[in-house]
N, C-alpha and C positions, 0 to 999 in steps of 0.2 A: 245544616251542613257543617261537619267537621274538617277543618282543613287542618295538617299534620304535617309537619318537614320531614320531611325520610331520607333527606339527602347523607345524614350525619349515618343514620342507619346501614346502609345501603354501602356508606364507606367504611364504617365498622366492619360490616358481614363479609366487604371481598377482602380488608385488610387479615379478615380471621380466617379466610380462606386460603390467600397467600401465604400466610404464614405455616399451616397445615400443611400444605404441598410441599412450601420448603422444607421444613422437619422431616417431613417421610423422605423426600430425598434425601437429605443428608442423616439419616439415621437407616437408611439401605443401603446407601452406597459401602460405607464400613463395614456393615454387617455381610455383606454378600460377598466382598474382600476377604473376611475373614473365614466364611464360610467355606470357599470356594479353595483357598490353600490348603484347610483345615482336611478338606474332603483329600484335595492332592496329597498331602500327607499323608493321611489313613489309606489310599489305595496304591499310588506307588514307591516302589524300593528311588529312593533319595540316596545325594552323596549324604555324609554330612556337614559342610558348606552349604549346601540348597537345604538342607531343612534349617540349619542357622539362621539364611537368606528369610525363608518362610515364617519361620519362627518369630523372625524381628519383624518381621511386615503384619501380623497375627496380632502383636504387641500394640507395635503401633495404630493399627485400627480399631483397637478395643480403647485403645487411650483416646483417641477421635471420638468416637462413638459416648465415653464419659463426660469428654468437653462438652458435646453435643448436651447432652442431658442433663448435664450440669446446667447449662447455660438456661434451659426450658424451663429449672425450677426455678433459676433466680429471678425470671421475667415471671412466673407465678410470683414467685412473694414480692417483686415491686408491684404485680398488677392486685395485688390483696394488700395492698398495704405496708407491709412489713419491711422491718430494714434486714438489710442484706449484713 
């Protein structure tokens, strides 16, 4: 009989789990932000003040959205080693 600790395991796999869900949330949320004015935009007549408004909200969740993914690579290169 092999006996085997899997407890380390086991918090690995929900830590890489939670981490997963977080990511998709926060790399949706921006994007559907964006998407969703983007669309407003393209189908109705705006002042322009409200598309300024949109514009800058579009801006801002694309620069979210790069934080976000910025941030995912620099946890790849500390999780591989590499200096940041």
């Amino acid at each position: 009989m092999v006996y085997r600790e899997i407890t380390k395991e086991y918090e690995v796999d929900h830590m890489k789990s939670e981490f997963a869900s977080t990511v998709s949330h926060e790399l949706r949320t921006p994007l559907a932000i964006v998407l969703d004015f983007t669309e407003l935009m393209l189908n109705k007549p705006l002042k322009p003040e409200r598309q300024t408004k949109y514009l800058q909200t579009i801006y801002n969740e694309a620069n979210r959205l790069t934080a976000v993914i910025n941030n995912i690579l620099n946890v790849q290169k500390m999780e591989s080693g590499k200096q940041i």
